[in-house]
N, C-alpha and C positions, 0 to 999 in steps of 0.2 A: 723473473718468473714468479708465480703468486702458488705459491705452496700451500693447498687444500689441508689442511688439518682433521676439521670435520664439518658434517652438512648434518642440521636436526631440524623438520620440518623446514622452514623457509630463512632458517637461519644459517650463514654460514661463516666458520670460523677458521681464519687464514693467516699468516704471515703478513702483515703490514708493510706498506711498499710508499714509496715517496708520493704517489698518487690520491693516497689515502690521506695526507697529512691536513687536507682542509678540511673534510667531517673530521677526524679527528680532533680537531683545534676546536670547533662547535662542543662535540662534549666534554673535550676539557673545560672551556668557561663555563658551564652551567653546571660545570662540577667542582671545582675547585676555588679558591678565593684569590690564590694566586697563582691563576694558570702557566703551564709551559709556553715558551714562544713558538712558531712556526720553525726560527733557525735553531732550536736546540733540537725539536722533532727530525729536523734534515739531518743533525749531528750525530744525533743517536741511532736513525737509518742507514746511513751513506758511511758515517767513520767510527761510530765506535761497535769497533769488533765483540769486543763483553755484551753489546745489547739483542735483543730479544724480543719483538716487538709481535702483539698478533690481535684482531680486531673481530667481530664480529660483526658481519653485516646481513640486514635485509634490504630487499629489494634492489643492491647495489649501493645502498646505503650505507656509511660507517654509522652503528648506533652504539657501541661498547670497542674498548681496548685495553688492554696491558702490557706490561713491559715488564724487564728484568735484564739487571748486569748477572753474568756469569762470570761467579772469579774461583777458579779453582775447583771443591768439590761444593761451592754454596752458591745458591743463585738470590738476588738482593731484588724483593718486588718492587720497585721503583714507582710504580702509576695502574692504577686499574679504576675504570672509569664508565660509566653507563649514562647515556641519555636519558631525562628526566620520563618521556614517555614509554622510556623501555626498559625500566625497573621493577623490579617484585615481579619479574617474566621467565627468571632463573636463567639471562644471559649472563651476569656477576658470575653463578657457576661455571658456564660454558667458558668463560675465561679464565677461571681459574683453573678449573681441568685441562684448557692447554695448556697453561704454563707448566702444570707439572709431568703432564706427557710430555713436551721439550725435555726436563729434567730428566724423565725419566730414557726418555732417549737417548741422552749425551750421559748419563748416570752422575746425574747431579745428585748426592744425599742430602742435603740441605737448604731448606728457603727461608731465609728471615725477612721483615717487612716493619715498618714502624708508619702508626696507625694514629688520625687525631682519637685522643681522649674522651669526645665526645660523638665518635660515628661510628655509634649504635650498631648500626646496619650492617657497614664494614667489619665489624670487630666480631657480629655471629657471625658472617659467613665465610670467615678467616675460620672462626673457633669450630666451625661445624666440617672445617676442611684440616682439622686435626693441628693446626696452631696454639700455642698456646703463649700465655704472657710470660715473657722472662725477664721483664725491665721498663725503666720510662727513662725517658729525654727530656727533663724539666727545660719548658719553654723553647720547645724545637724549632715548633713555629713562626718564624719571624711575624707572619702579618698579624698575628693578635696573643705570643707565646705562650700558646697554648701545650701543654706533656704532649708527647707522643709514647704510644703504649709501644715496646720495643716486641717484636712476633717472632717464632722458631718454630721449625717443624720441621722433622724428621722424614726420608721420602724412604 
């Protein structure tokens, strides 16, 4: 069952379901440098009980998603991701506001997330959603070891 989250204009933001895994997989490559695979998207769906998955879509379209393990009172943003044409639309919002209504609905106090060093974009609209930097991961990155800015925020 596809659990409605929210509907803003023709956008609508839901619970991610094994159906969604192939737009999903599109905006992960054009987003990332080393995307997730198809069988780790099924893993994180179907078995692992900590995840948290929810996507935005138009027109039945997957165009944005994110994710998060929930362990305890902290939830870990694992993936938040927008197709190239549906950026700077204020969908990155829309996924972040659900993840932290999930939170807020299971009364998660805590989200931390770790950010490349150089994504600008990502790191304001982390900071503009009350994040702040508490640390780096010198050389996180496997594919080119790049810092990752370590994120925390309080819910």
């Amino acid at each position: 069952m596809k659990r409605l989250i929210k509907k803003m204009n023709d956008i609508i933001i839901r619970e991610m379901n094994e159906d969604d895994i192939d737009d999903v997989l599109e905006v992960e490559k054009v987003s990332f440098s080393t995307p997730w695979s198809k069988e780790s998207f099924i893993q994180e769906i179907k078995e692992n009980k900590l995840a948290r998955y929810i996507i935005a879509q138009v027109d039945e379209k997957v165009v944005a998603y994110g994710g998060m393990w929930l362990i305890l009172d902290e939830a870990h943003i694992t993936n938040v991701a927008v197709a190239t044409g549906f950026r700077n639309m204020g969908i990155g919002q829309m996924i972040i506001d659900g993840l932290i209504n999930i939170c807020n609905e299971l009364i998660i106090n805590h989200m931390t997330l770790e950010v490349r060093k150089s994504n600008y974009p990502a790191i304001k609209l982390y900071k503009n959603n009350g994040f702040v930097e508490i640390g780096t991961r010198p050389g996180y990155y496997a594919d080119t070891k790049e810092d990752a800015i370590i994120m925390w925020k309080e819910i």
